[in-house]
C-alpha positions in Angstrom: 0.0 0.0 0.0 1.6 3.4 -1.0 1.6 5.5 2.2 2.6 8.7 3.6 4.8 7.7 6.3 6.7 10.0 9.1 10.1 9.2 10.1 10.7 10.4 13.5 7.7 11.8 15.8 9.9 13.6 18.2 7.8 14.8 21.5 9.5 17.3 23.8 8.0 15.7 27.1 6.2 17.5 30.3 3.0 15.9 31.0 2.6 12.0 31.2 -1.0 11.6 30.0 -0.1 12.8 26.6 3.1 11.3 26.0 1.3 8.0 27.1 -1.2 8.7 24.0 1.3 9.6 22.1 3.4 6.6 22.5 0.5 4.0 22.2 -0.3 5.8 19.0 3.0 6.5 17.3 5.9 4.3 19.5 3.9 0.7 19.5 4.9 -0.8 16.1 1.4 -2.8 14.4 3.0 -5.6 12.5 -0.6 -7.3 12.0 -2.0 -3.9 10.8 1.1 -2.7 8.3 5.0 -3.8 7.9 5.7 0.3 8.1 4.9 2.2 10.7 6.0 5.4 12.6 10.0 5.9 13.6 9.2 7.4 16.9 11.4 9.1 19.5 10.9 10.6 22.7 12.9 13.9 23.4 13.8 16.0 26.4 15.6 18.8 27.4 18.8 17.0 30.1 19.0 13.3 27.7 22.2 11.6 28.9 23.6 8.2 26.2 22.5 5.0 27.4 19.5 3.4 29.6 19.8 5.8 32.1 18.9 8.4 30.7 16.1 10.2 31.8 14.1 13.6 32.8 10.8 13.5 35.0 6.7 14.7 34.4 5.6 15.9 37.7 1.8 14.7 38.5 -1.0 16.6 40.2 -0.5 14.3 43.1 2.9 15.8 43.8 4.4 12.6 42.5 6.7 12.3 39.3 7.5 9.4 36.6 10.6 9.0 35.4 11.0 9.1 31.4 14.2 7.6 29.9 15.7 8.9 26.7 19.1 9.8 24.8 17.5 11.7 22.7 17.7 15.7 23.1 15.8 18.7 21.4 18.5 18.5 18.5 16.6 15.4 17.4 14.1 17.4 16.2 16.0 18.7 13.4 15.2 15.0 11.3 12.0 14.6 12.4 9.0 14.5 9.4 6.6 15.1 12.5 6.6 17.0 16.2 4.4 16.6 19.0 4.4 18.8 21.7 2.7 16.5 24.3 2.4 19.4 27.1 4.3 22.4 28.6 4.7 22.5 32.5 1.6 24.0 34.0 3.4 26.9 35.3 4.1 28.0 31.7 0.2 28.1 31.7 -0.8 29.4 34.9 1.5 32.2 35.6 3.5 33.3 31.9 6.5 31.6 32.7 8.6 31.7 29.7 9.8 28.2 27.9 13.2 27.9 27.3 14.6 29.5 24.1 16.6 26.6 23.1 13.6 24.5 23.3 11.8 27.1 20.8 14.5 27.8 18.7 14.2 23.8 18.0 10.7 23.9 17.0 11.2 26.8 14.7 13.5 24.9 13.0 11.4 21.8 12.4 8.6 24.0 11.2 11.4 26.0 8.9 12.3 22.4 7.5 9.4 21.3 6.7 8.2 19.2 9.8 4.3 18.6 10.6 4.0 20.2 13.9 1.3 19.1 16.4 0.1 19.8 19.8 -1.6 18.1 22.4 -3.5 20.1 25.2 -1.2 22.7 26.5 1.5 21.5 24.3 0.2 24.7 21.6 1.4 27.4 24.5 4.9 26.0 23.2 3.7 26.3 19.7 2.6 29.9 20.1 5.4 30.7 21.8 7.6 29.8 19.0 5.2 31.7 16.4 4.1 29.0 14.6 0.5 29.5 15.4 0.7 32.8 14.6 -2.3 33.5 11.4 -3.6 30.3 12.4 -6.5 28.6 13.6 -5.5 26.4 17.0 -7.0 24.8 20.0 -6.0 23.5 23.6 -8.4 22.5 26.8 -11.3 24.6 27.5 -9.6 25.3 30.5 -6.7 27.3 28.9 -7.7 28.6 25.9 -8.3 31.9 27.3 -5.3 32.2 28.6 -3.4 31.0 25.2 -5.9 33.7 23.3 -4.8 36.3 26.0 -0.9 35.6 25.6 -0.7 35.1 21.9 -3.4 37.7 20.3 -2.2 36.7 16.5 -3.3 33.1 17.3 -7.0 32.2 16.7 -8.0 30.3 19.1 -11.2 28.1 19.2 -12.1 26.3 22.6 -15.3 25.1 20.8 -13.5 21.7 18.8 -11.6 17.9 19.8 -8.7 19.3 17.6 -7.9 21.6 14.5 -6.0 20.7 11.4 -4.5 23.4 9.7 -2.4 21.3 7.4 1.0 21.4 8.4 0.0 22.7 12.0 -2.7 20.5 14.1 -3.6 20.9 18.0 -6.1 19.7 20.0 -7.6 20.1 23.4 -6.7 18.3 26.2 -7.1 14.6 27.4 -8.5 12.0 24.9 -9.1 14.6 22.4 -5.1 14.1 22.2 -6.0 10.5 21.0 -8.5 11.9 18.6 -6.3 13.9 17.1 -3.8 10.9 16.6 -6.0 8.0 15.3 -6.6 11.6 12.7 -2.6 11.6 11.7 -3.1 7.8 11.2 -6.2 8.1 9.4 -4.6 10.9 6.9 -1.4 9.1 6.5 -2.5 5.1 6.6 -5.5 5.6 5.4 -8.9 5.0 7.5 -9.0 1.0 7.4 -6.0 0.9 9.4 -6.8 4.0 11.8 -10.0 2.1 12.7 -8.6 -1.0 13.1 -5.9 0.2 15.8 -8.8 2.6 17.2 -10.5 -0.9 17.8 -7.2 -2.4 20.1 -7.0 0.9 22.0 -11.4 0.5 22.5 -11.9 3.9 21.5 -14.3 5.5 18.8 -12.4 5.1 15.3 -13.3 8.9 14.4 -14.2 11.8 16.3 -14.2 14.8 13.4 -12.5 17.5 15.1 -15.0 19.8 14.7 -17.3 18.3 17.5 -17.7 20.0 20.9 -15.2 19.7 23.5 -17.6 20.2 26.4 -20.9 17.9 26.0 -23.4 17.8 28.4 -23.1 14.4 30.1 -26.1 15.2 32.4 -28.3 12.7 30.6 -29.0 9.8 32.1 -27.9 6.3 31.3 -31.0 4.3 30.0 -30.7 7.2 27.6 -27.5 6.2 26.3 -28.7 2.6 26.2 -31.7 3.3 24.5 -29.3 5.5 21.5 -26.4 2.2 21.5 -29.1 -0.3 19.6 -30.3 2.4 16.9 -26.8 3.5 16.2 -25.4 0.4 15.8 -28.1 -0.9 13.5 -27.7 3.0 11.3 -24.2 1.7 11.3 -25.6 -1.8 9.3 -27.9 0.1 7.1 -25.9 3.1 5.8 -26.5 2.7 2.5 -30.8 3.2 3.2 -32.2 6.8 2.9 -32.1 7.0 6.7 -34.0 10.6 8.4 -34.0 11.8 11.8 -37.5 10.5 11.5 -36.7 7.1 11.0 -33.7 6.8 13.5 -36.1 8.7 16.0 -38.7 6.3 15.4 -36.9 3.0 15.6 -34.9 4.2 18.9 -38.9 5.1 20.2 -38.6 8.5 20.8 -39.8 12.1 19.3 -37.5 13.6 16.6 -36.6 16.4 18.8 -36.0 13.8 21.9 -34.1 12.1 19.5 -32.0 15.1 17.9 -31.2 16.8 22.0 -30.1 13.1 23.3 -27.5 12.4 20.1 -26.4 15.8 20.3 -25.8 15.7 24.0 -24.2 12.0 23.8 -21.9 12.4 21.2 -21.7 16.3 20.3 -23.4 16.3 16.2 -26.2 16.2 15.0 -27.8 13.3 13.9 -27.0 14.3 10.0 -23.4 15.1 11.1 -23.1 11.8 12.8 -24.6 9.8 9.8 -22.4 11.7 7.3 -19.5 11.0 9.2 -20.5 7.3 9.6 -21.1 7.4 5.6 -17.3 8.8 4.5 -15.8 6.4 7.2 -17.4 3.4 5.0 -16.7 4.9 2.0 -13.0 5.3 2.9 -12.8 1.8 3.9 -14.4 0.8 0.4 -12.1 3.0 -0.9 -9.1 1.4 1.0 -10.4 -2.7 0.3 -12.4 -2.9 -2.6 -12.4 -2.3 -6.3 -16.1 -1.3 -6.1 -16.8 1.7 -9.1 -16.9 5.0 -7.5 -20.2 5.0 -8.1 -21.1 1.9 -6.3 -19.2 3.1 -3.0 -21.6 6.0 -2.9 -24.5 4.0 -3.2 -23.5 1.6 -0.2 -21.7 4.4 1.6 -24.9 5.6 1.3 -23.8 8.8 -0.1 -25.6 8.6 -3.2 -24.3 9.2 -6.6 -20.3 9.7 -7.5 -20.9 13.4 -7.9 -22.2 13.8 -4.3 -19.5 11.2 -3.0 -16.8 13.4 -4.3 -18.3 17.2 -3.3 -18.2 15.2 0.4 -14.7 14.0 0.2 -13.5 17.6 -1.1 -15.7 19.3 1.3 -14.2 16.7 4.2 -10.9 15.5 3.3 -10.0 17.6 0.7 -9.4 15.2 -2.0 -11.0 13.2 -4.2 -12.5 9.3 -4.2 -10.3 8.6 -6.9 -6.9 10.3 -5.4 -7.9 8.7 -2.0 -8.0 5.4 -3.6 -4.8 5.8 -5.2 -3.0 6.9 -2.2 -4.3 4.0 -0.2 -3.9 0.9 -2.7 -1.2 -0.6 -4.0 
C-alpha cells in the first residue's frame, strides 16, 4: 500500500498523559495492521547516552514518573513530524517563559518542513515559538483563554476535539489528544488501518475535530442505552435513505427527543453523525475494494459519485479517486 509515512515523531516531554497517547499511538509498532509504521522518539531537554537516561513529568498528586531517553531537542531537526505533548503547567498558569533553546528547536522543524502538532497545552509552546501565529488552534477549554490572552495573532477556538490546519494541528486536552492521533493515522494510513488500531485501543475510530469539546453528560444512562441499539443498527444500514424520523422512530422517541439526546451523547447532529458514519465506509471501500466509485456512494450511502466526491472535497479535501490511489497498492 503506497503511504505517507513520518520518520521520527519527536515529542518534547512534560506531562505523562499525553506522552502516554502519544506513545500507544505513534511508539507501539502494528506488525498485523502494516509492515511500516512510525519511527518514533521521545525527546527531552537534560537526555544523557544509554538506559539511564532520563528527565521526569511531575503529577498533580505531587508525584513524578521517570522518562528515559538519549534523545535531546536537537533530534528534532530529522524529524518529518513533532508533537508537543504538554508544557509544564506553570508555563500556563503564571506566563512563565519556555526555554529559548527549546523554541528555537521547534522553529527549525517548522522551517524544514516538519508537521508540527500539539496536544493540550503542548500549543502554548507552539505559540510561543510563532508557529500558530495567522492560524487557527485549539487547547483545553480550560486554557484557551489564557493561550488567546498571551498570543493575540493566534485564533483560538475552545469550541472543537482538535484543529487541522495542514501542516499545523492541535487539539484540546485529554483523549481529544487521542483523537487527534488516530486523525494523523487516518490521513497518513489511510482510514482501514486508523480504525482497526482505534479498535485495540477500545476507543471510537473517528471523532471529526470539529465536534464539541464540552458535552453535556447530564443525561442519564438508560438514555445512552436506548441510542447504543439504533446507532449500531444506522451503522448496518448506511446505505438506506435513513431521516432523523426514521432513527427517531426505531430508537422510540420524538424527533426532537431524539435530535437533543444524540447531540448531548456524542456532540453532532444526527446528519453530522450519519455523514460522518457514511465517509468512514466509504474510505474503507475506498481502501479494500475495487467497487466503481459509483457503487461506493451508493453503499456508503452517499448517493451518486458526484455527491460522493463534493463530500470528500468538502471533508478531506481530496477526491475518491486520489484517495483510492493513495491507499492501494
Amino acid at each position: 500500500m503506497a503511504v505517507a509515512v513520518v520518520d521520527d515523531a519527536a515529542i518534547p516531554i512534560w506531562d505523562a498523559y499525553e506522552l502516554a497517547i502519544a506513545c500507544a499511538v505513534f511508539g507501539t509498532p502494528q506488525p498485523e495492521l502494516t509492515d511500516t509504521w512510525y519511527d518514533f522518539r521521545v525527546c527531552a531537554e537534560r537526555p544523557e547516552p544509554g538506559p539511564e537516561a532520563s528527565t521526569t513529568a511531575p503529577g498533580s498528586a505531587g508525584f513524578s514518573f521517570g522518562i528515559r531517553t538519549p534523545h535531546g531537542w536537537d533530534a528534532l531537526a530529522g524529524a518529518d513530524t513533532v508533537i508537543v505533548a504538554a508544557v509544564p503547567q506553570e508555563c500556563v498558569d503564571h506566563d512563565v517563559d519556555l526555554p529559548a533553546p527549546f523554541l528555537t528547536a521547534l522553529r527549525a522543524a517548522a522551517d524544514a518542513g516538519a508537521r508540527m502538532v500539539s496536544l493540550c497545552t503542548g500549543a502554548f509552546a507552539l505559540a510561543a515559538a510563532g508557529i500558530l501565529d495567522g492560524r487557527r488552534a485549539t487547547a483545553h477549554w480550560a486554557h484557551t483563554e489564557q493561550l488567546a490572552r498571551r498570543h493575540p495573532n493566534v485564533t483560538v477556538d475552545d469550541s472543537v476535539l482538535y484543529v487541522d490546519d495542514g501542516s499545523v494541528l492541535t487539539s484540546a486536552g485529554m483523549t481529544a489528544g487521542l483523537d487527534l492521533c488516530l486523525h494523523i493515522v487516518r490521513t497518513d494510513l489511510g482510514a482501514h488501518i486508523a480504525n482497526q488500531l482505534a479498535r485495540r485501543l477500545v476507543v471510537q475510530a473517528h471523532r471529526p475535530g470539529g465536534q464539541a469539546q464540552f458535552v453535556d453528560l447530564s443525561v442519564p444512562a438508560t438514555d445512552d442505552e436506548g441510542l447504543a441499539p439504533v446507532l449500531h443498527w444506522a451503522g448496518r444500514h448506511l446505505d438506506r435513505p435513513l431521516t432523523v424520523d426514521d432513527l427517531a422512530r426505531r430508537a422510540r422517541m420524538s424527533p426532537r427527543t431524539f435530535f437533543r439526546r444524540l447531540q448531548a451523547a456524542t456532540g453532532t447532529t444526527p446528519l453530522q453523525w450519519l455523514l460522518t458514519q457514511r465517509l468512514a465506509r466509504a474510505q474503507s471501500l475506498l481502501e479494500t475494494t475495487d467497487l466503481p466509485i459509483e457503487q461506493v456512494g451508493e453503499c456508503s450511502g452517499l448517493g451518486t459519485a458526484a455527491n460522493l466526491r463534493h463530500h470528500f472535497a468538502a471533508r478531506l479535501g481530496t477526491s475518491p479517486a486520489d484517495y483510492r490511489r493513495a491507499f492501494r497498492p
